[in-house]
BARODO-913582 format. One record per residue: x, y, z of N, C-alpha, C in turn; residue in one letter. Coordinates in steps of 0.1 Angstrom, whole numbers. Example, Ala and Ser with C-alpha at 12.3 -4.5 7.8 and 13.67 -1.06 7.14 Angstrom:
2
  n_xx  n_yy  n_zz ca_xx ca_yy ca_zz  c_xx  c_yy  c_zz r
   132   -57    78   123   -45    78   132   -33    78 A
   128   -22    71   137   -11    71   129     0    79 S
END
This chain:
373
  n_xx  n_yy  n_zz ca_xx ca_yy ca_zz  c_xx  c_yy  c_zz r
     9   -12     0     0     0     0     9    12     0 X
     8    25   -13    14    36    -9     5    42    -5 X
    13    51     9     1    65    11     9    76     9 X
     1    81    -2     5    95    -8    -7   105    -6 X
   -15   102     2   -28   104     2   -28   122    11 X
   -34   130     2   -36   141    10   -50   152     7 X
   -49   161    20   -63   167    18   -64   174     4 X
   -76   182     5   -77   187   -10   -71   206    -7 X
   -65   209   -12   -62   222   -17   -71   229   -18 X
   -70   225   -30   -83   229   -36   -97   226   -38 X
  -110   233   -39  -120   221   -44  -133   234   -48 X
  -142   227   -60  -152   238   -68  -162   240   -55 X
  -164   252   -51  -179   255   -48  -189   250   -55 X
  -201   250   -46  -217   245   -58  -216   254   -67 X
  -213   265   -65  -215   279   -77  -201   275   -89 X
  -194   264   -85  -181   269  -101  -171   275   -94 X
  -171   284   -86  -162   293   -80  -151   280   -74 X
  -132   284   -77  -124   275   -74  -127   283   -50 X
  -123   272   -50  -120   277   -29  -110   269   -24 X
  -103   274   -14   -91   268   -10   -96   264     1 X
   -81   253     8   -83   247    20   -87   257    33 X
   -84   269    35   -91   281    43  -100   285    41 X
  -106   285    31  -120   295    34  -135   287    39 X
  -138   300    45  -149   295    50  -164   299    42 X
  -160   309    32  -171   314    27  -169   313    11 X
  -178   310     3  -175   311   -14  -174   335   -12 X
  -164   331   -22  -169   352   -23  -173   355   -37 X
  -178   346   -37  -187   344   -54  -206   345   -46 X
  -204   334   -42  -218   331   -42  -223   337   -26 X
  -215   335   -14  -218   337    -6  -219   321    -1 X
  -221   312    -4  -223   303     4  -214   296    15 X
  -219   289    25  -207   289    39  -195   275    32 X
  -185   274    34  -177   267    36  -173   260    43 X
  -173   244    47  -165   239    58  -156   227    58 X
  -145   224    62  -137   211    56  -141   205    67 X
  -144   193    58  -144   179    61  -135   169    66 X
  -131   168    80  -121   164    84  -114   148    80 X
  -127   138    81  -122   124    76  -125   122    61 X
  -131   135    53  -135   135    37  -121   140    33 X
  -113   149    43  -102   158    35  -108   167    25 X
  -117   169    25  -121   179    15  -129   191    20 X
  -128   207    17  -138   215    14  -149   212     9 X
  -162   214    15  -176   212    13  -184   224     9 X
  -192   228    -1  -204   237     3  -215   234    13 X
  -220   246    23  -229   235    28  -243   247    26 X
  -253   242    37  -268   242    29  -272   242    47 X
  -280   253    46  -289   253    63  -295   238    62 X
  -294   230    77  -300   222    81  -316   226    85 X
  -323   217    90  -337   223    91  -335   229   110 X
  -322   219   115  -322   219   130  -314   238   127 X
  -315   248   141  -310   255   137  -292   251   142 X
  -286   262   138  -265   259   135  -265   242   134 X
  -271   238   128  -270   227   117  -267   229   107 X
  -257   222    98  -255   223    82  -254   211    71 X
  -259   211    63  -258   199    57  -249   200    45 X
  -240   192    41  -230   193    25  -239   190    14 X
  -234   202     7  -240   204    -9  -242   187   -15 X
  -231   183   -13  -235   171   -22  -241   159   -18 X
  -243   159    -1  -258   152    -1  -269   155    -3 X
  -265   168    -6  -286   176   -14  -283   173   -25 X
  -275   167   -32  -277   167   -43  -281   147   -47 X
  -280   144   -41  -278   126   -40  -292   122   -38 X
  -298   113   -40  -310   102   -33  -307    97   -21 X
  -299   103   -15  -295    99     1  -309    96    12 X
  -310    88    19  -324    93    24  -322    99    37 X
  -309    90    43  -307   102    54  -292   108    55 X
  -297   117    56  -282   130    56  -280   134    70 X
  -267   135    66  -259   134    81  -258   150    84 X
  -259   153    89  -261   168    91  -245   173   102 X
  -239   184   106  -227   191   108  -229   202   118 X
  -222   204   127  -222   217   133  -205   224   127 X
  -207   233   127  -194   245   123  -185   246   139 X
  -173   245   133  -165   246   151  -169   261   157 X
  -167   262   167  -172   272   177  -163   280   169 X
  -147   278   167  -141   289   161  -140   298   149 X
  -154   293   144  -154   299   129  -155   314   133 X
  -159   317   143  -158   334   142  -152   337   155 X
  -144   332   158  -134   336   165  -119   340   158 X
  -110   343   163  -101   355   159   -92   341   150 X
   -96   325   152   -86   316   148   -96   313   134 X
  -105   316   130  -113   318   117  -115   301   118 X
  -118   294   125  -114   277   118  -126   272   110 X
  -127   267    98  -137   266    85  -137   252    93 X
  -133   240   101  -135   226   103  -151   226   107 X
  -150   213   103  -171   208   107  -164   197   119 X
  -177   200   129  -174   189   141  -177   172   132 X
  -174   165   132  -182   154   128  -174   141   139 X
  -176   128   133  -178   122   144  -164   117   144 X
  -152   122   141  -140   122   150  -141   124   164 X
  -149   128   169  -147   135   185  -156   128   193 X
  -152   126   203  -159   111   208  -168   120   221 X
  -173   112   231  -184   120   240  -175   129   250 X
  -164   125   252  -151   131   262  -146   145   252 X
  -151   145   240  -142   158   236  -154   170   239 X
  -148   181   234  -156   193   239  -168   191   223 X
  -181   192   225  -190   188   217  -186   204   206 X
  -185   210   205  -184   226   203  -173   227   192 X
  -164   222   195  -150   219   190  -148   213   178 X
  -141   215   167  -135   207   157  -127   199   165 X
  -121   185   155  -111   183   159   -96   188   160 X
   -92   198   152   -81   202   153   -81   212   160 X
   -91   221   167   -95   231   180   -94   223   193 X
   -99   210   195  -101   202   205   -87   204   210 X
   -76   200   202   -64   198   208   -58   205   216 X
   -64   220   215   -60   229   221   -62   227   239 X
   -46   228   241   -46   231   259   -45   245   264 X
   -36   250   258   -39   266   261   -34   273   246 X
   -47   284   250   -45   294   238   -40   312   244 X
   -35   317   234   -27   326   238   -37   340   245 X
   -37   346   256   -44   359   260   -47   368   251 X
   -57   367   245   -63   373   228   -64   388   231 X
   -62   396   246   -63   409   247   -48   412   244 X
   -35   407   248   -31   409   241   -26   417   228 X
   -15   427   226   -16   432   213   -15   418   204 X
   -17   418   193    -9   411   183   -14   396   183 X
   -20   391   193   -20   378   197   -32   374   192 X
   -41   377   185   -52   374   179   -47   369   167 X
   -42   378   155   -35   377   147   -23   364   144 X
   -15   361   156    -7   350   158   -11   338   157 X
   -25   341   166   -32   325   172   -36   321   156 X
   -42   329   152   -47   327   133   -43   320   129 X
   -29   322   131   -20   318   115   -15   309   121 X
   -12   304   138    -9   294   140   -22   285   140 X
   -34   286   142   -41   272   142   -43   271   125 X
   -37   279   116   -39   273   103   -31   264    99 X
   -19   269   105    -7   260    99   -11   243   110 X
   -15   243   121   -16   235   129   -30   228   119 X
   -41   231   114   -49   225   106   -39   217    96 X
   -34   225    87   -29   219    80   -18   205    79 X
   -14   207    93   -10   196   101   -18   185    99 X
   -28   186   110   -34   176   109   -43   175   105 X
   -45   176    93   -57   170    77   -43   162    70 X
   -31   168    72   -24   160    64   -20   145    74 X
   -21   147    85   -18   135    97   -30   123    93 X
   -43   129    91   -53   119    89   -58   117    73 X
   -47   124    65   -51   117    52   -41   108    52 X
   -33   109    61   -20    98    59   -22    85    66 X
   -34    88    76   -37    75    83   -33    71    95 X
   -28    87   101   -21    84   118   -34    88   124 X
   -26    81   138   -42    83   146   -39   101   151 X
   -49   105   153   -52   122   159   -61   116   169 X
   -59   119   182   -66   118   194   -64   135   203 X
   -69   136   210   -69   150   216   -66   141   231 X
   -64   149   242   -62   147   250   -75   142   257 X
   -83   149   256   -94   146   265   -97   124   257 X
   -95   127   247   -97   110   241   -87   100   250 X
   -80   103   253   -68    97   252   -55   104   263 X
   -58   109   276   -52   114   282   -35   116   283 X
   -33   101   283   -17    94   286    -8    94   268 X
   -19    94   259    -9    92   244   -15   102   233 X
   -25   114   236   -33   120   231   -24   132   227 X
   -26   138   218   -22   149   215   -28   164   218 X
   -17   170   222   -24   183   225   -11   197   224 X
   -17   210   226   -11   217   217   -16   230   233 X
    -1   236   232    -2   252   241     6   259   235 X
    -3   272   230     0   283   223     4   292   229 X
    13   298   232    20   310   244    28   317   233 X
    27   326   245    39   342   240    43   348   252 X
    52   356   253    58   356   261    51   371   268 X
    53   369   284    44   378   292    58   385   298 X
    55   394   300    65   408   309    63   395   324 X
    73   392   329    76   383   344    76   372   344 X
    73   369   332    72   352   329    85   347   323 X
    89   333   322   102   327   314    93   331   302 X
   102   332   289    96   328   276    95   314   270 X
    85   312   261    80   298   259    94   293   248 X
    95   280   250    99   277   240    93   261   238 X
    95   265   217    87   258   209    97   242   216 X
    83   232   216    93   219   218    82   209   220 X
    82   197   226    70   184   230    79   178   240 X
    69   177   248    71   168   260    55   161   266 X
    61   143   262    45   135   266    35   141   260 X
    35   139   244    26   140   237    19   159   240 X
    25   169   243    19   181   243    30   191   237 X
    21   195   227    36   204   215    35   218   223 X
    44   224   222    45   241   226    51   248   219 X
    37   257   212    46   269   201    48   280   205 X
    59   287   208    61   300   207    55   309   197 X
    40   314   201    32   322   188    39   333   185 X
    53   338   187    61   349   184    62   347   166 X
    65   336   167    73   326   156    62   329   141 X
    49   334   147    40   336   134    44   354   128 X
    51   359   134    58   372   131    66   369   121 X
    71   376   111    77   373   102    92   380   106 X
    94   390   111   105   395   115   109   389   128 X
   103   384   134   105   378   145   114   364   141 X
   101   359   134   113   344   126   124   345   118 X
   124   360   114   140   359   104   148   361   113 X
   145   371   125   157   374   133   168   360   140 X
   153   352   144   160   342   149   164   330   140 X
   158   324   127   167   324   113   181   327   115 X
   178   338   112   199   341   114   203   340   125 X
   201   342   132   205   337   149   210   324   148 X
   201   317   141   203   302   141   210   294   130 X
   216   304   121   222   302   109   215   292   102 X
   197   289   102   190   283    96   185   287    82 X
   189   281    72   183   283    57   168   282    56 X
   160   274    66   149   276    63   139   276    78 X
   127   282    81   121   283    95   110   292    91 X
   100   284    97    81   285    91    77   280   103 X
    64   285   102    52   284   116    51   270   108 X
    50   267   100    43   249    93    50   238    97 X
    70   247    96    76   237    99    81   234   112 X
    77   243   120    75   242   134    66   229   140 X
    54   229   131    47   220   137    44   207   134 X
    57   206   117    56   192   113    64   192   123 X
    81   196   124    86   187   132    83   183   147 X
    75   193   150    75   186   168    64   173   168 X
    55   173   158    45   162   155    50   150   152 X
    68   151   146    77   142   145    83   131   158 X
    85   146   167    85   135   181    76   130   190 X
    61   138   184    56   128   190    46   117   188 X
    53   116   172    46   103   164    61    92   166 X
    73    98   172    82    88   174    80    83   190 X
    73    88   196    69    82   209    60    74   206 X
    50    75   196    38    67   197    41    60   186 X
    55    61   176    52    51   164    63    41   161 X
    76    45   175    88    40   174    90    32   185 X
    95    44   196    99    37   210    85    25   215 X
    95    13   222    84     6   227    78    -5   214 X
    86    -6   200    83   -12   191    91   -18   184 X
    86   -28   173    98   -36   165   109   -24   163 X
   102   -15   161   110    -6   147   121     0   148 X
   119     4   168   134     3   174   152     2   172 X
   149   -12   171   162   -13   165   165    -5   149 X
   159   -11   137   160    -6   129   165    14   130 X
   158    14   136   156    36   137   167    32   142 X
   177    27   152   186    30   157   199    28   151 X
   198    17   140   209    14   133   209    24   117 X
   199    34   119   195    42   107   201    57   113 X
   198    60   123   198    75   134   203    75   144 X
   207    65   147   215    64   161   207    58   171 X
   215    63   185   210    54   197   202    67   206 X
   192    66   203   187    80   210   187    83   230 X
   197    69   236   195    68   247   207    80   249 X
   216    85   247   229    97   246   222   107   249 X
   230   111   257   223   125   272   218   133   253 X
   207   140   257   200   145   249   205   164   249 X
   201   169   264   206   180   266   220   187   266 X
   231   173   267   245   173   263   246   178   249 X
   236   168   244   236   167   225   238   180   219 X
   224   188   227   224   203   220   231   210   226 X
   239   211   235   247   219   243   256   220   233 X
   259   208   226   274   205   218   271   211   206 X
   255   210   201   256   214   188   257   233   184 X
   249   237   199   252   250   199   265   258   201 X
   269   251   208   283   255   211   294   253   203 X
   295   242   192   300   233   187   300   235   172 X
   286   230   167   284   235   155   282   216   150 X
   276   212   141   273   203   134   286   200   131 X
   288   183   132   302   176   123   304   183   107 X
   315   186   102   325   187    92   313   182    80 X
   311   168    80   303   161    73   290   159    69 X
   282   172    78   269   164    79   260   164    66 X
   267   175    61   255   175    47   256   163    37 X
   266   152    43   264   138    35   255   129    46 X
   250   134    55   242   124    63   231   128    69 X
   230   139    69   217   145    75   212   156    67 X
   199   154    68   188   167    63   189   180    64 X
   195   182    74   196   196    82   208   194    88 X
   213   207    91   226   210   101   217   202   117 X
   207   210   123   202   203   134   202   190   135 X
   195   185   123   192   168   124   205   161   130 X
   218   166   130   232   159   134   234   156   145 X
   220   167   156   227   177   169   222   158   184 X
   211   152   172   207   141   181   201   133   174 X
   198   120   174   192   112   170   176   115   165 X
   172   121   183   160   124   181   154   132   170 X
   162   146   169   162   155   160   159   154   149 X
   171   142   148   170   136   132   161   130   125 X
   154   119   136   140   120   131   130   131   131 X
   128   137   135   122   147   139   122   154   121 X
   133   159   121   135   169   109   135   159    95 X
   133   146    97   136   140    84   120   139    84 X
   109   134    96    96   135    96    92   148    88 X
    95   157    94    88   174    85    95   171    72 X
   103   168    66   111   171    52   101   160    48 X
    93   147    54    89   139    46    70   146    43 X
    71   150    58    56   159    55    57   170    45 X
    67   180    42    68   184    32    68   184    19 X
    77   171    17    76   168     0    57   158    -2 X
    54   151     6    41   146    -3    32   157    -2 X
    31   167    11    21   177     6    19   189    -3 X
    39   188    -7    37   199   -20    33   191   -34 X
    40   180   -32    37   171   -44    21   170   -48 X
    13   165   -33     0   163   -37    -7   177   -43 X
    -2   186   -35    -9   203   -42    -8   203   -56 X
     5   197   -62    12   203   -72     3   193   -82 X
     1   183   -79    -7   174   -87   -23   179   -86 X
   -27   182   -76   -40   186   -82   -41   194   -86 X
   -32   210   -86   -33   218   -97   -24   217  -113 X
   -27   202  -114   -25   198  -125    -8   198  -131 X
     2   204  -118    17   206  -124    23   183  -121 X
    24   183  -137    30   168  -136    47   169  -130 X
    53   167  -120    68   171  -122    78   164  -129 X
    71   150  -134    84   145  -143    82   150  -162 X
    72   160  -161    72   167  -178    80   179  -170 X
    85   181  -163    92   195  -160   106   191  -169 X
   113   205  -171   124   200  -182   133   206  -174 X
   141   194  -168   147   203  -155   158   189  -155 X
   175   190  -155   179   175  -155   186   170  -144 X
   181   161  -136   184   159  -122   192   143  -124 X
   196   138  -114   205   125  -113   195   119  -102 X
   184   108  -109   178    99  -101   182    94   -89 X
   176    90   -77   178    83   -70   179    67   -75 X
   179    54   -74   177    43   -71   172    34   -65 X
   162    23   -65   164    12   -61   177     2   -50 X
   185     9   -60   196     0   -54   206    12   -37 X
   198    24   -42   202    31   -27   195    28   -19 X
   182    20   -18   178    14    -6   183    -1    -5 X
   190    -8   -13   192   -21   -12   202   -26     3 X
   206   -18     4   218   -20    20   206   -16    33 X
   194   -13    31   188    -9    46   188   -23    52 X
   186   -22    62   184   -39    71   174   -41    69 X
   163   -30    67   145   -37    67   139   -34    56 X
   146   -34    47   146   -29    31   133   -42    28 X
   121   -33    23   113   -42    24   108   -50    13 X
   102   -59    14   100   -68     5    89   -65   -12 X
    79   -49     0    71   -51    -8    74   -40   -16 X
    79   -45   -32    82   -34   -44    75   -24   -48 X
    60   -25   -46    53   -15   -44    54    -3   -43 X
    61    -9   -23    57     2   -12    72    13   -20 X
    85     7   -21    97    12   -29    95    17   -35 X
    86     8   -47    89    18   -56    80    32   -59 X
    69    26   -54    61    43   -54    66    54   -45 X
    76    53   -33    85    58   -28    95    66   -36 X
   104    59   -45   116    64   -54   110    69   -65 X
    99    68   -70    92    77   -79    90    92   -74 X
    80    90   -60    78   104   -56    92   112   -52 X
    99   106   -44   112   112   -40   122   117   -56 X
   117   109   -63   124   118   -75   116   128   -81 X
   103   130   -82    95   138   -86    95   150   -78 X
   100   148   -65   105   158   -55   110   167   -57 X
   128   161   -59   142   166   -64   138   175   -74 X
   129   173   -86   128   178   -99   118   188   -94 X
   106   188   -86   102   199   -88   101   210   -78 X
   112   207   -64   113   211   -59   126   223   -61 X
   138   214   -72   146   224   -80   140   239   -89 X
   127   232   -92   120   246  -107   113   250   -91 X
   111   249   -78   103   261   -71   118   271   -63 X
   125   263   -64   135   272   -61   144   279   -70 X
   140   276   -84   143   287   -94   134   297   -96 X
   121   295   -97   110   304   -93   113   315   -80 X
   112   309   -70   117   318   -56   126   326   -63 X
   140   322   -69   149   327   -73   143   340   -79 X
   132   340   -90   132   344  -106   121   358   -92 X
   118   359   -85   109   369   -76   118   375   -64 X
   131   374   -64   140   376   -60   136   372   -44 X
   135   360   -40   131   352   -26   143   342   -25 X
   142   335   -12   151   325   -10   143   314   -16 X
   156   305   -15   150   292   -21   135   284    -9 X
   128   283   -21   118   272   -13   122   267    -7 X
   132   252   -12   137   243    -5   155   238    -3 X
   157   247     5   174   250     6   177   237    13 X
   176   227     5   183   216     9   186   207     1 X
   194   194     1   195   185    -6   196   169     0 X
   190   163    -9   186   147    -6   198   141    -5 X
   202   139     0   219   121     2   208   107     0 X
   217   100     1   215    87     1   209    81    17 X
   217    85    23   218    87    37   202    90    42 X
   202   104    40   189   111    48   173   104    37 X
   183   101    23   170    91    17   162    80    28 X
   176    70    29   171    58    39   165    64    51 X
   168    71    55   160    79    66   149    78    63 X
   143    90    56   130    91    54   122    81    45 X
   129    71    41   122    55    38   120    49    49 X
   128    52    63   119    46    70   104    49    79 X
   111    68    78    92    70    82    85    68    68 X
    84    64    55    79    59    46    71    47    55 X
    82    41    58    75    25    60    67    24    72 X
    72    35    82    66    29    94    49    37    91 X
    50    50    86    37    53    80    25    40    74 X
    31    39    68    25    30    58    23    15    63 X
END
């Protein structure tokens, strides 16, 4: 089985009008908007008869006899705009009110606040987009209240006059974003601070979703050994690790073995950052495909990966399938992720994607391939 499977980008209003994965309203027609969390798709919807009921256009349009009807998350008119429909992801323990990707929230940022309305926005967007792409892929999404001890959950902070400042990180399944980080000058400052080529509110939240789909998808399993003979031994004092990498600087070598300068700093990391680089390439890929860009007609001339660069993994797996629909996409990557970073170039921006694939950080990310899958 490949899963390359992702939400929809894009999708037609009842009116014709194109709508993206954010909106909540057609601005053609006026009609409301809402994504469909286990559909993956934007819906039009249609007053139910109950009132803040809604029903999707395209069961009015069906011989359906009974239609499932929708409440709109509490936050569609709140300062986080969220377009999600409650449906029956959320079990009797979650907040009935709530989307699922609002549920997850443990704490949200003090909205009196200057600026902080604005932040929370763009962070619960980027966090949607998170996870619609978590559950087109087929991982479990639980909220805390489902699932107390392995549930996911999310605290949004910014920093208060007398308080420590937050920083972005996971610990036991609860991610913490520093909402500073949705500032754009805020994130370049510390970009260069950090001599990072690349740093986004998006990619904030694939990676920390990294560690803690490696708590719930590694440790404690077969897969163990393998990760560790791929990434290391992640039992190595951890706080040592970054002490050395800040102080220190990434090994001489790493851009033949890791994704990122960080990815070098710990095992953990490493998965971590190879997780987001893998959440990255299928969800530009899948965009790029539904707006019809094929990337191997792109005329762009790259040096394939192989088959035979995963033939040395130890759990190099049997099913050619799972491979090769793998080394297809990962080349269709390379190729079209080179023409968006000549684009960036050609608007005088940084590169899209300032990095480059090894052999190395390939097998890596073959293995959250497999363990996905």
């Amino acid at each position: 089985m490949i899963l390359f499977s992702s939400y929809s980008h894009r999708q037609l209003c009842q009116c014709g009008q194109v709508v993206f994965f954010d909106n909540s309203v057609c601005l053609r027609c006026g009609s409301a908007l809402g994504f469909h969390p286990e559909q993956g798709q934007l819906q039009s919807l249609v007053p139910a008869e109950q009132a803040g009921r809604w029903v999707l256009q395209t069961d009015c349009d069906s011989d359906k006899t009974v239609i499932a009807s929708y409440r709109r998350c509490a936050n569609v008119d709140s300062a986080a705009q969220c377009n999600w429909l409650v449906t029956g992801s959320l079990d009797q323990d979650s907040p009935a009110d709530l989307c699922l990707a609002c549920a997850t929230n443990i704490t949200i940022p003090d909205l009196s606040q200057s600026g902080n309305p604005d932040y929370w926005r763009l962070c619960e967007l980027a966090k949607r987009r998170l996870i619609a792409q978590l559950l087109m892929l087929g991982l479990p999404v639980k909220t805390r209240q489902m699932d107390p001890q392995k549930g996911l959950g999310f605290e949004l902070l910014r920093w208060q006059p007398g308080e420590d400042a937050p920083v972005t990180g996971h610990k036991a399944g609860v991610i913490t974003i520093d909402i500073a980080e949705a500032d754009p000058a805020f994130r370049e400052q510390i970009r260069q601070q950090m001599q990072e080529p690349y740093r986004t509110l998006l990619g904030h939240f694939r990676h920390e979703s990294g560690h803690y789909y490696w708590d719930l998808l590694i440790r404690d399993t077969n897969w163990l050994p393998v990760y560790r003979s791929l990434f290391g031994d992640e039992r190595q004092d951890y706080t040592a690790a970054l002490q050395n990498h800040y102080n220190v600087g990434p090994p001489a070598d790493w851009q033949s073995h890791y994704i990122s300068s960080y990815a070098a700093s710990h095992p953990w990391e490493d998965w971590a950052e190879t997780w987001a680089h893998y959440l990255h390439m299928t969800d530009t890929l899948s965009a790029a495909e539904q707006f019809g860009i094929a990337a191997d007609a792109l005329s762009i001339q790259t040096d394939p990966f192989t088959q035979q660069d995963l033939a040395e993994l130890p759990f190099h797996m049997a099913d050619s399938e799972l491979s090769d629909g793998f080394m297809q996409k990962v080349n269709q990557w390379v190729r079209l992720s080179s023409v968006l970073n000549v684009l960036a170039r050609s608007m005088g921006q940084p590169d899209s994607y300032p990095f480059v694939l090894t052999v190395d950080s390939l097998r890596k990310m073959y293995l959250v391939h497999s363990v996905i899958s």
